[in-house]
C-alpha angles and dihedrals in degrees: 000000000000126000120278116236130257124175145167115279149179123229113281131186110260089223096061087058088048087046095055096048085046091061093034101046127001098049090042084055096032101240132133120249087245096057089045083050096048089046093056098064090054119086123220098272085212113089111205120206125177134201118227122205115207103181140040092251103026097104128131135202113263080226089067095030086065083045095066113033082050088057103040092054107043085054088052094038110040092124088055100036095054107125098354125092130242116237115196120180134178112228105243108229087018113099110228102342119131136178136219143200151190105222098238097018093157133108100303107129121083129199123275110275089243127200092255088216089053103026122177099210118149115209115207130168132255098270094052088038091055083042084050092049093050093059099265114137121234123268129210090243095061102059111112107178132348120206108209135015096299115190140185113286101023128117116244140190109239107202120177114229091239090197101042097240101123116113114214113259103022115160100184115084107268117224089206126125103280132184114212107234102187129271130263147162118289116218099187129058121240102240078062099060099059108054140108091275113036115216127235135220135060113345102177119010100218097216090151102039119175084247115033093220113154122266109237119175090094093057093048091052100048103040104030096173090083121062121201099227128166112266091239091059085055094051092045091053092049090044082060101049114196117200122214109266094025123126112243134188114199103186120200085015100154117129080041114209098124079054090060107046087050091055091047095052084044085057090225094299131108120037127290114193100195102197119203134164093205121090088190099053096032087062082052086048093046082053098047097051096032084117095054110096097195098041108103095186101201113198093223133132091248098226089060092048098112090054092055102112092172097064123075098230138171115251098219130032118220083203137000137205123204109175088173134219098267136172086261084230088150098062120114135221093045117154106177129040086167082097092055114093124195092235079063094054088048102046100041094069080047085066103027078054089049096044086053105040090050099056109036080086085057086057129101125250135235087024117356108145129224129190124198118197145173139170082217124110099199121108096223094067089038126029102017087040087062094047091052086052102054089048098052094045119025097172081087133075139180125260142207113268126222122211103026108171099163132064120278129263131296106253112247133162114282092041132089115232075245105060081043088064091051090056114086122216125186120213113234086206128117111261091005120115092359092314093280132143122283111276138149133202129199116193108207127179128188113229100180155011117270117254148166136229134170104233102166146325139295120218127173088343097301124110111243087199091158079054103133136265115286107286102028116102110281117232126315105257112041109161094152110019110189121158107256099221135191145165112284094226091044098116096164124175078259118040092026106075078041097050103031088082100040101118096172094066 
């Protein structure tokens, strides 16, 4: 998935972020702030895991793909799978992509009934405590306080510092806003967490988590050929289809996963050219797809892609993908918006426009395929985001999804109620659009090249479109007489019906 944005920012009002995912989401879906808020804290209780294949003749049968995913976590698993059964389902019109559950995964644990004067209470922050929620253990690292002597053994309550004004290594109870995790058995003892050299490992064993979701970084290790994506970023990678021996751009492609799972549908044949800014993250990327004969990852800002002379690229693109920098506000679960500024808001549809607007040319015509994707909620890095687009660039149309999975796109000014249909949102709603994260995909295909005519004149700012034929007397008050020109293939809901029966352009 791209990178999420984070930008500089000057201090903004809380409320104002809340106010603009009031008006984008909650009031388009009908449900309160308080029920978004709540949602967010709740993971999906479905687990996804895909397998990738990384070579023409490496399949394997789904029989033995079940087999194994069945096997390897029951072994990792065995504390939170006592008493409850393991369901384990392949997703029709998904390649290898399974999910998994734990029966009754949902809020049953309670915190530990604590001496209130010697209380065991850890304290993480909100990234441990979202790791936590997802089914991770805790490791010794992430701990960022413990209240009490903790020692080795013992059950202790994990909270997340909600507002991120715990101090590491406080030992006095702390009247912050805390989120209960889950609780768990430590297997270090405090005096051990807070020396010159930390220890690793396993800090807290979460046998008794707020959500009983299935642990899986055991199972990764020890079988990486499966990946443990978000259902939405499957679905966005078979919307796009790539075909073996195509030539495919995957912009903004570090961690790498969609990469991947592009790679693994194309059999390992074709070209994949996996774009990333980051040095850092494109060498992860290098690392992540070494074994992927046909990935080329290219350290380059995306938008300035066509410019790049140093790195041997394909002129044209059979598909893109462009899963876009976004403010992430359909991840769950997400405990904490107190970090999220409005200026982010603001800047992150700016990149995800210029991302866009600098590859279509890069596209294919007559059928090359585009997909625009983001984790966000918000209208203004979907929806609105799509109707810029075909604006600026009507040698494009939407296209039918499959599959499509989700619910369909918000209406907003600039989109049909039937090109709203072709969009997929997924709910980020417990129990909506198979309980996954918030995520939207648009399918784009480009059905021609772009091109300019001069239809008519412009005068004071008004078109004058019933102007006459070339070499009759223009309108009668041209004051200032300019050509109106557009693009020749440009048939929108407004100029079309005006410009069809022009037979004089």
């Amino acid at each position: 998935m791209a990178t999420n944005l984070h930008l500089p920012s000057t201090l903004t009002s809380h409320a104002d972020v809340l106010e603009i995912f009031d008006v984008e989401y909650c009031q388009p879906v009908g449900c309160s702030l308080d029920t978004f808020l709540d949602s967010l804290r709740t993971p999906p209780l479905s687990t996804v895991l895909r397998y990738n294949h990384s070579e023409i003749d490496d399949s394997i049968p789904l029989e033995e793909q079940e087999r194994i995913i069945r096997e390897g976590l029951q072994t990792v698993n065995k504390e939170r799978l006592l008493g409850r059964s393991l369901k384990i389902n392949q997703v029709a019109g998904l390649s290898d992509v399974w999910t998994c559950e734990v029966e009754d995964s949902g809020s049953d644990v309670y915190p530990v009934e604590d001496d209130e004067e010697k209380p065991m209470n850890v304290i993480v922050d909100t990234a441990a405590g979202e790791a936590l929620l997802r089914g991770s253990n805790l490791f010794a690292s992430g701990i960022l306080a413990c209240i009490g002597n903790m020692r080795a053994g013992q059950r202790v309550s994990v909270y997340c510092d909600v507002e991120k004004k715990c101090l590491k290594g406080r030992v006095a109870n702390f009247l912050g806003e805390l989120y209960f995790v889950g609780s768990g058995i430590a297997q270090v003892h405090r005096t051990d967490l807070y020396t010159h050299q930390p220890i690793n490992g396993i800090g807290i064993l979460m046998d008794r988590p707020r959500f009983n979701l299935l642990s899986l970084s055991e199972f990764l290790t020890s079988h990486p050929s499966f990946s443990s994506p978000n259902l939405p970023s499957c679905v966005a990678v078979q919307v796009l289809g790539p075909q073996p021996q195509e030539t495919i751009l995957d912009c903004c492609a570090a961690p790498g996963g969609k990469t991947l799972h592009i790679a693994s549908l194309m059999r390992n044949t074709g070209r994949i050219i996996a774009v990333e800014k980051s040095s850092e993250r494109a060498e992860k990327l290098r690392r992540a797809t070494a074994h992927c004969r046909n990935v080329n990852v290219v350290c380059a800002d995306v938008s300035k892609l066509r410019d790049n002379t140093k790195a041997d690229l394909p002129t044209s693109f059979d598909r893109i993908l462009v899963d876009a920098p976004c403010s992430a506000s359909g991840q769950r679960p997400r405990l904490s918006f107190r970090s999220l500024q409005v200026n982010q808001l603001e800047s992150c549809p700016k990149v995800q426009k210029k991302i866009l607007h600098s590859i279509v040319p890069l596209l294919k015509s007559g059928g090359g395929r585009l997909v625009y994707s983001t984790c966000s909620v918000l209208r203004r890095e979907n929806e609105d985001v799509v109707a810029w687009l075909l604006r600026q660039h009507p040698e494009l149309r939407l296209c039918q999804q499959t599959p499509h999975f989700g619910g369909v796109g918000f209406p907003v000014s600039g989109l049909t109620s039937q090109q709203s249909g072709l969009l997929q949102r997924f709910s980020m709603l417990p129990g909506v659009d198979g309980d996954s994260i918030g995520f939207f995909v648009a399918l784009f295909e480009k059905v021609c090249q772009r091109s300019l005519r001069v239809v008519g004149w412009a005068t004071d700012k008004l078109f004058a479109l019933s102007g006459p034929p070339t070499g009759v007397q223009g309108p009668s008050r041209p004051s200032l007489k300019i050509p109106l020109i557009i693009r020749a293939d440009a048939v929108t809901d407004t100029l079309g019906p005006r410009l069809r029966d022009r037979t004089d352009i």
